[in-house]
TINU-303659 format. One record per residue (C-alpha): x, y, z; residue number from 0; chain; residue in one letter. Coordinates in Angstrom, 2 decimals, padded with zeros to 5 digits. Last residue first. Layout:
{{X,Y,Z},NUM,"A","A"},
...
***
This chain:
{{123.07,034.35,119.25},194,"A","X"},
{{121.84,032.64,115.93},193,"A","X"},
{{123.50,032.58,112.52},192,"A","X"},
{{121.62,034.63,109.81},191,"A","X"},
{{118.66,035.76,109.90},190,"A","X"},
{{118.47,039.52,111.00},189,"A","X"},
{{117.12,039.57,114.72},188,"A","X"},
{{114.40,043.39,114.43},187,"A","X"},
{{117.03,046.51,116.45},186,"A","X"},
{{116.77,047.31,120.41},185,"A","X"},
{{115.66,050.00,120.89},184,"A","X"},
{{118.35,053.43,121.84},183,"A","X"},
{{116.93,055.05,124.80},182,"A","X"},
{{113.36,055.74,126.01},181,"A","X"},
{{113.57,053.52,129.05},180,"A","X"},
{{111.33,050.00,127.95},179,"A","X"},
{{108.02,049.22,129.55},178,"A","X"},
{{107.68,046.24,131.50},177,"A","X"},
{{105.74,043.82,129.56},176,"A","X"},
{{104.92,041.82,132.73},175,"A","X"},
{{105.76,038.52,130.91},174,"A","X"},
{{108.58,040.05,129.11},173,"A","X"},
{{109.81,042.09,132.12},172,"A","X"},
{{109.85,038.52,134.47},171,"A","X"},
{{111.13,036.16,131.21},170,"A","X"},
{{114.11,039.13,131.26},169,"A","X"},
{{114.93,039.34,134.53},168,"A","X"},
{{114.90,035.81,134.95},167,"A","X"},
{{117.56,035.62,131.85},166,"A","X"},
{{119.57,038.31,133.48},165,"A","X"},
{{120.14,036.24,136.49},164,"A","X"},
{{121.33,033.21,134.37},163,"A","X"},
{{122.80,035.29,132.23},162,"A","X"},
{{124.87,036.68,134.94},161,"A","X"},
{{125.25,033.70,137.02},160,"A","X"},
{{127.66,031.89,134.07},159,"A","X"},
{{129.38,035.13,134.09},158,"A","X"},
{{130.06,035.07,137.67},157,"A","X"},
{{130.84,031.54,137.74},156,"A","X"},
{{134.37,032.19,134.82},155,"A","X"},
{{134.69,035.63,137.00},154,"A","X"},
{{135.49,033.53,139.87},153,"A","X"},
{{137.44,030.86,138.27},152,"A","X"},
{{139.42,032.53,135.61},151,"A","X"},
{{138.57,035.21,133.14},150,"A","X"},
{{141.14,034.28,129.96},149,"A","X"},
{{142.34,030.66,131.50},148,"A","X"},
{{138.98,029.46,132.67},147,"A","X"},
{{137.23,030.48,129.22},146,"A","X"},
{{140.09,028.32,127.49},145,"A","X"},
{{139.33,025.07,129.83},144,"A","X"},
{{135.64,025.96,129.25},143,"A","X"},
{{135.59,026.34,125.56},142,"A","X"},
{{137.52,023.14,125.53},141,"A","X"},
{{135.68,021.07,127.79},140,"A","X"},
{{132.31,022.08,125.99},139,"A","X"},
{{129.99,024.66,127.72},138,"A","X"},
{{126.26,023.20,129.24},137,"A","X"},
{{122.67,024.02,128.35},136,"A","X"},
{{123.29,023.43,124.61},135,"A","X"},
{{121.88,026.53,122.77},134,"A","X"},
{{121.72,029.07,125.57},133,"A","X"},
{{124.41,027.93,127.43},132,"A","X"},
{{126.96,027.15,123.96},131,"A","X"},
{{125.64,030.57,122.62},130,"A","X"},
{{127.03,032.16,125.93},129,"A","X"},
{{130.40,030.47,126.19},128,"A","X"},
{{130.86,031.08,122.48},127,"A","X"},
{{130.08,035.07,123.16},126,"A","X"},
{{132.55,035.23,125.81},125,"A","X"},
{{135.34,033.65,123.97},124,"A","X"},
{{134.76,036.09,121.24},123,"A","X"},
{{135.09,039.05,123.14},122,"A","X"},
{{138.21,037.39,124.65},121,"A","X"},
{{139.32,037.19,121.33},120,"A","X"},
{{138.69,040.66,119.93},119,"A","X"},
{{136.65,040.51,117.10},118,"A","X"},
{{137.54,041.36,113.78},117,"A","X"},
{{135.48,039.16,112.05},116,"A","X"},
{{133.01,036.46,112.81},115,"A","X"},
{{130.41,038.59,114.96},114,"A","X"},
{{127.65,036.02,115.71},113,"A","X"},
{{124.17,037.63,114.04},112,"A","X"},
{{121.42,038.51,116.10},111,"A","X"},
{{120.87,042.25,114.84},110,"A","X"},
{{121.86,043.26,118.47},109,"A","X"},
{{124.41,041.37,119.24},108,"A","X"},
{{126.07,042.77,115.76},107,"A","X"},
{{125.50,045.96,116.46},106,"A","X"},
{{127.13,045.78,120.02},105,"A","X"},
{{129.90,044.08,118.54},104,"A","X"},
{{130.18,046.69,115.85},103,"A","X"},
{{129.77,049.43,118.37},102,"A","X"},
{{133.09,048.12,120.45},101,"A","X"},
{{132.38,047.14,124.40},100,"A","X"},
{{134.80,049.65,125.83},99,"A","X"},
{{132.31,049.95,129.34},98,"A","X"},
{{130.74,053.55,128.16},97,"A","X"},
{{129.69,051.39,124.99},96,"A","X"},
{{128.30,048.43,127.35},95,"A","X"},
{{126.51,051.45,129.41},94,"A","X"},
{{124.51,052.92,126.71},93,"A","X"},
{{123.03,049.38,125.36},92,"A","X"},
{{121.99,048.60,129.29},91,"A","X"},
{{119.45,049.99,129.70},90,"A","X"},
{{117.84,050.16,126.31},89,"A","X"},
{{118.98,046.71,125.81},88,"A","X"},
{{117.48,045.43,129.58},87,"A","X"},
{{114.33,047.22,128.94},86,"A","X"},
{{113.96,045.88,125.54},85,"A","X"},
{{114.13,042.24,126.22},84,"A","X"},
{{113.86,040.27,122.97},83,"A","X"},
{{114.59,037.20,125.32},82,"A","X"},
{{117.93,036.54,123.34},81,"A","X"},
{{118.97,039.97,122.46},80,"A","X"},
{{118.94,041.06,125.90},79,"A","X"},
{{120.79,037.98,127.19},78,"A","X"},
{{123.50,038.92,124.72},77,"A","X"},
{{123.30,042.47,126.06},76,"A","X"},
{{123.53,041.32,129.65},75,"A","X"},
{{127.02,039.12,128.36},74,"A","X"},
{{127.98,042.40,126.80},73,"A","X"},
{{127.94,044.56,129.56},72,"A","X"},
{{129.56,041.41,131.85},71,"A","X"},
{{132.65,041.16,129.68},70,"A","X"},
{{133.18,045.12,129.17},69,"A","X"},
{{132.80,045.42,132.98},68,"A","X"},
{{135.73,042.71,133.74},67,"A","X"},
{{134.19,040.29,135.81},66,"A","X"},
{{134.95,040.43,139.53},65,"A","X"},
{{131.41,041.57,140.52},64,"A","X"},
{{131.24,044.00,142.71},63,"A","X"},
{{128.52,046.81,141.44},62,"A","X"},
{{126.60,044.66,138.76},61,"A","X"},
{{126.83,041.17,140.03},60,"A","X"},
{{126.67,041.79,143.96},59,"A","X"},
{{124.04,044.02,142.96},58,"A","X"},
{{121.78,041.75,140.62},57,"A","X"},
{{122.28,038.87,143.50},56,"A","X"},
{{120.83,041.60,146.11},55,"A","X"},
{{117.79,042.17,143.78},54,"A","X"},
{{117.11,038.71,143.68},53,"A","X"},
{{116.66,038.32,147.55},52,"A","X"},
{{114.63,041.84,147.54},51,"A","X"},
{{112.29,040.78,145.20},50,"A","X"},
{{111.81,037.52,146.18},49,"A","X"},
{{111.09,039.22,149.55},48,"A","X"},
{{108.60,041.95,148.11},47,"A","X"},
{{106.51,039.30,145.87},46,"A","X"},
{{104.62,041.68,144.41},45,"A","X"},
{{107.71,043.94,144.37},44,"A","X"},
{{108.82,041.38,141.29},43,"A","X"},
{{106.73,043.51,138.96},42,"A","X"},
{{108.13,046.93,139.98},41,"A","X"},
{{112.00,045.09,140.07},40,"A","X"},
{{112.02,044.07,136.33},39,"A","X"},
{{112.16,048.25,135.41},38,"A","X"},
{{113.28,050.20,138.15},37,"A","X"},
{{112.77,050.81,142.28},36,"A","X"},
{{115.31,053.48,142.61},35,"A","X"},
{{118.72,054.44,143.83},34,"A","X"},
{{120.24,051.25,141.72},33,"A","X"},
{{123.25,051.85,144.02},32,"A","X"},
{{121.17,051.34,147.63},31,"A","X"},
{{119.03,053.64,149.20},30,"A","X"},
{{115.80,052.89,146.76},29,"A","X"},
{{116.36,049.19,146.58},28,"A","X"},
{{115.71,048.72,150.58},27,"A","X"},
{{113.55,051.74,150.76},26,"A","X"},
{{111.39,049.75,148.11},25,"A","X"},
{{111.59,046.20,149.86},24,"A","X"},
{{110.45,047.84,153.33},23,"A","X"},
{{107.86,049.80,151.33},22,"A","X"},
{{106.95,046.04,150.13},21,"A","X"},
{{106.93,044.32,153.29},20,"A","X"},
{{104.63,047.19,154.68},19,"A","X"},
{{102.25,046.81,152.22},18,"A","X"},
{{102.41,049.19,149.48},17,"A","X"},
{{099.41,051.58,148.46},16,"A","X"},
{{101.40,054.46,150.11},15,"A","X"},
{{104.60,053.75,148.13},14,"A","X"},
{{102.38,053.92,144.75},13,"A","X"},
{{102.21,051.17,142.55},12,"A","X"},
{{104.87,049.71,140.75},11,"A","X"},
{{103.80,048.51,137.76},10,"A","X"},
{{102.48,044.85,136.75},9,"A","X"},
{{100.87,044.57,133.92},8,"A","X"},
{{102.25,047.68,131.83},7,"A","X"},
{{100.48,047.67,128.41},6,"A","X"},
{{100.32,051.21,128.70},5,"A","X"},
{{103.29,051.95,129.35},4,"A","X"},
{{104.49,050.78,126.11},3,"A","X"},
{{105.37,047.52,124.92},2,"A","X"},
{{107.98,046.80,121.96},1,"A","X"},
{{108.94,043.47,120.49},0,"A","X"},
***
């Protein structure tokens, strides 16, 4: 899936065509870490308190979260390859490598296909925990007694609310077709075992 500017249903409209909610809601976003108002956060401006509600949970997770930033790179990536959410791969593609994530994971997330080789075991861990939520809705006892013992309790939730955030980014930018940056796309799902 790829959209273009173009096809842009909701973007962010000019600061003095805002209400005052939503400049409030910009400035907000603006001043913070992010430092601007980008990709899923132009189409949830319409709703400038929403916005600024689920924008706090995105920086909590992204700038203090207790989850190793190799973990929560590729859990955003695994989200990205499930919605076919190019803003969030081009995003955040770049910064899982920067984070240690290994290219052949990140290729493999990408095509679709579970890496079965050669894969670190927390690495591993984290991807079973996410194919068991997306495919099952809930984590086994076992794959949650050993995810407990490699991240532990906080970072075991935070994860858990990372794709869950991610994934409402995602259905928001897919729905919206928010364009993509220009940085690397994210690759056609091979068949093969689903992620």
């Amino acid at each position: 899936m790829s959209m273009d500017s173009s096809n842009d249903r909701l973007p962010a409209p000019d600061f003095a065509d805002m209400s005052v909610e939503q400049q409030k809601a910009f400035t907000e976003i603006a001043s913070g870490p992010r430092g601007a108002l980008i990709g899923p956060f132009a189409p949830l401006l319409r709703s400038p308190e929403l916005m600024t509600r689920v924008q706090r949970v995105g920086e909590f997770l992204r700038f203090n979260s207790s989850m190793n930033p190799m973990h929560f790179e590729m859990c955003i990536l695994l989200v990205a390859r499930r919605w076919n959410q190019q803003f969030e791969w081009s995003f955040h593609q770049p910064l899982a490598l920067e984070a240690g994530l290994p290219l052949r994971i990140v290729e493999a997330i990408g095509t679709g296909i579970r890496a079965t080789t050669d894969i670190p075991p927390d690495l591993d861990l984290l991807w079973e925990v996410f194919e068991q939520v997306d495919q099952d809705s809930v984590v086994d006892d076992s794959t949650y007694s050993r995810a407990l013992e490699i991240f532990g309790d906080a970072a075991m939730v935070e994860l858990l609310a990372t794709i869950g955030y991610y994934t409402l980014l995602a259905i928001v930018m897919n729905v919206a077709q928010t364009p993509a940056p220009i940085t690397p796309a994210l690759p056609e799902k091979a068949e093969g075992r689903k992620t």
